[in-house]
C-alpha positions in Angstrom: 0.0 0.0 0.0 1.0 3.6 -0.6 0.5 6.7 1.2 1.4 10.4 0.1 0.8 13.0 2.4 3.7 15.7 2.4 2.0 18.1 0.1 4.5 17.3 -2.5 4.0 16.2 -6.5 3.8 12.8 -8.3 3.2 10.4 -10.7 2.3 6.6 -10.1 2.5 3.9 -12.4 1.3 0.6 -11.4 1.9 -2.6 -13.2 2.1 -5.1 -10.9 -0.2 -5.9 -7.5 -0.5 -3.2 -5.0 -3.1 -4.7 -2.0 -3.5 -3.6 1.7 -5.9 -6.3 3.5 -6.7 -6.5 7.0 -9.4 -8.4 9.4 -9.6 -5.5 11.8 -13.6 -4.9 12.1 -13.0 -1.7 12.7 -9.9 -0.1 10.7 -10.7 1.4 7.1 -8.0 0.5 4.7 -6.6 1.7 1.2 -4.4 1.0 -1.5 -3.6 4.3 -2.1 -4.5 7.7 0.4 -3.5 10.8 -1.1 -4.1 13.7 1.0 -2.9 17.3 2.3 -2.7 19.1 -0.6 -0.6 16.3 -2.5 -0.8 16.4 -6.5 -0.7 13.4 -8.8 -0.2 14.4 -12.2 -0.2 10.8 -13.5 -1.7 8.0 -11.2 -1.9 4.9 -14.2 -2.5 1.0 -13.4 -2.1 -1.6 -15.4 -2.0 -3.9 -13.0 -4.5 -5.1 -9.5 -4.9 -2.4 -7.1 -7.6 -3.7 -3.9 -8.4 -2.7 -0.4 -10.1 -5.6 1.5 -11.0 -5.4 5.1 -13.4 -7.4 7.5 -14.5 -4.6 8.8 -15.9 -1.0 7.7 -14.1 0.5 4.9 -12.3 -1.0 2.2 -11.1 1.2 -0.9 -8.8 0.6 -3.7 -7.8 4.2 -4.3 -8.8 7.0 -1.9 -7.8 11.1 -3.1 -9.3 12.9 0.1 -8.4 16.4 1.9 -7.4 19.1 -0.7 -5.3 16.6 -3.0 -5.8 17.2 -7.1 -5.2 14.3 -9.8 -4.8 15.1 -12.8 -5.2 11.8 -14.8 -6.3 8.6 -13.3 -6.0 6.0 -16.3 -6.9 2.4 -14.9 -6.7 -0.6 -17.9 -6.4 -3.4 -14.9 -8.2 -4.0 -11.8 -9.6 -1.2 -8.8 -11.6 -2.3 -6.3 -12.7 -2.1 -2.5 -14.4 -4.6 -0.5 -15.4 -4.8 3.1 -17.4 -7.9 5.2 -19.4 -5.6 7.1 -18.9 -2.1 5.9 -18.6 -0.2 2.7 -16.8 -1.0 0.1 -15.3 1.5 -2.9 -13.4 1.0 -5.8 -12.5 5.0 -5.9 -13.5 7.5 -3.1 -12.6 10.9 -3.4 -13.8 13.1 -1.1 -13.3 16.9 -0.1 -10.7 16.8 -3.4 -10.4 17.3 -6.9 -9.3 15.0 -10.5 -9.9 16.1 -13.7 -9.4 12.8 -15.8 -10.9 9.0 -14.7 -10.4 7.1 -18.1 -11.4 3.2 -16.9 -11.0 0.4 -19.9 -10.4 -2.5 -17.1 -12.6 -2.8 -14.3 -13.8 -0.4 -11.1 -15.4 -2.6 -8.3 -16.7 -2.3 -5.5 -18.1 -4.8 -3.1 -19.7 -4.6 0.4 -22.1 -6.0 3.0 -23.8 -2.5 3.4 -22.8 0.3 1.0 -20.6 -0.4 -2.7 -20.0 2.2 -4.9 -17.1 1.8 -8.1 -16.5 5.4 -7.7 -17.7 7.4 -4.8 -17.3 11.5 -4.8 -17.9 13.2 -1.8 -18.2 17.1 -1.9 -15.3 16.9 -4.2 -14.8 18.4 -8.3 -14.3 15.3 -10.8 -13.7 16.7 -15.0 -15.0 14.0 -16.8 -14.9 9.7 -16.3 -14.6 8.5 -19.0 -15.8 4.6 -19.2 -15.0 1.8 -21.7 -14.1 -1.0 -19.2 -16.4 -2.1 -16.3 -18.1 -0.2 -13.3 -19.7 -2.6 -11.1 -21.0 -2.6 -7.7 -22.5 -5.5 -5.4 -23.8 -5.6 -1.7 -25.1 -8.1 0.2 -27.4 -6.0 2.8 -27.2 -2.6 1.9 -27.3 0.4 -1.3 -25.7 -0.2 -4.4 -24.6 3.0 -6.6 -22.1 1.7 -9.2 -21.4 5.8 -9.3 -22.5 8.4 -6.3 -21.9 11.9 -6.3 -23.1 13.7 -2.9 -22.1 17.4 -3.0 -20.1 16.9 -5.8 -20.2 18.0 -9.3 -18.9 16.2 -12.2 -18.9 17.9 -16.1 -19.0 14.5 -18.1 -19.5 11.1 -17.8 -19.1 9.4 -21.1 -20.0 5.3 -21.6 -19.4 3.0 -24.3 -18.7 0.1 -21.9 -20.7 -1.5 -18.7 -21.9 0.1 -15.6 -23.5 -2.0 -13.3 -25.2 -2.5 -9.7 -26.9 -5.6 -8.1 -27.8 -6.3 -4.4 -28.9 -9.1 -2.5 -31.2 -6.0 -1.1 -33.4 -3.0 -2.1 -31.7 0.4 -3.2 -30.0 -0.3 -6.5 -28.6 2.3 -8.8 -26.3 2.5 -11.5 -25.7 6.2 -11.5 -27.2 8.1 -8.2 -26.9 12.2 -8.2 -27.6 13.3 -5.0 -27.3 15.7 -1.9 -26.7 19.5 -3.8 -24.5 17.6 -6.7 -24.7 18.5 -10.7 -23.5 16.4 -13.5 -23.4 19.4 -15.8 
């Protein structure tokens, strides 16, 4: 797992397996967590990229507190999964990206709340989608893509976006709580 913090600039290139797993029922976990005003021009995988936890938060990539990326290109795999809790392939809250081009898969798998890509009062350019967007719980809402008090100016599809649950509350693409998708 990686973790930037120190306000300074990247790029990432992933081509092989970056995983964080843990059995904690409690502790969220993450792949990546960029955060404090860090930038990541480039953030590009080609290879596996997966938080798992057994307890309340697993994400694959998280951008969160100020941070800004520029291009995130995936062509491999992204995705979050938690036993109990939530479970987001990308959650980026209280930041900004301009670019998401997906042609692999975004997942994100959960007992109670899965969302591929999850914005929280965050700025997001365009996603552009040819790959896979899929979300799954067992017990909770499914929202393949969420925005809550976020805005996002395009999301373009010429691939699959997709939510199922064992339960009610399933939606592919869910615009809610003050957001725009302009």
């Amino acid at each position: 797992a990686v973790k930037l913090d120190n306000g300074g600039t990247f790029d990432i290139i992933n081509q092989g397996t970056l995983s964080a797993t843990s059995s904690n029922n409690k502790f969220a976990i993450g792949s990546y967590i960029i955060n404090n005003n860090t930038t990541v021009t480039n953030l590009t995988n080609s290879g596996t990229i997966s938080g798992t936890t057994g307890g309340n938060f697993g994400m694959g990539i998280t951008v969160t507190t100020n941070a800004t990326v520029t291009n995130l290109t995936n062509t491999g795999n992204i995705s979050g999964e938690a036993t109990t809790g939530n479970g987001y392939g990308i959650l980026v809250s209280s930041a900004t990206v301009t670019n998401i081009t997906n042609s692999g898969t975004i997942s994100g798998t959960a007992n109670e709340l899965a969302a591929a890509i999850y914005m929280s009062g965050s700025t997001i350019g365009n996603i552009v989608n040819s790959g896979t967007l899929t979300a799954h719980t067992n017990n909770g809402g499914t929202y393949t893509v969420i925005l809550s008090g976020s805005t996002l100016t395009n999301l373009t599809n010429s691939g699959t976006i997709s939510a199922t649950s064992d339960a009610d509350g399933v939606e592919a693409i869910n615009i809610a709580s003050s957001s725009t998708l302009t």
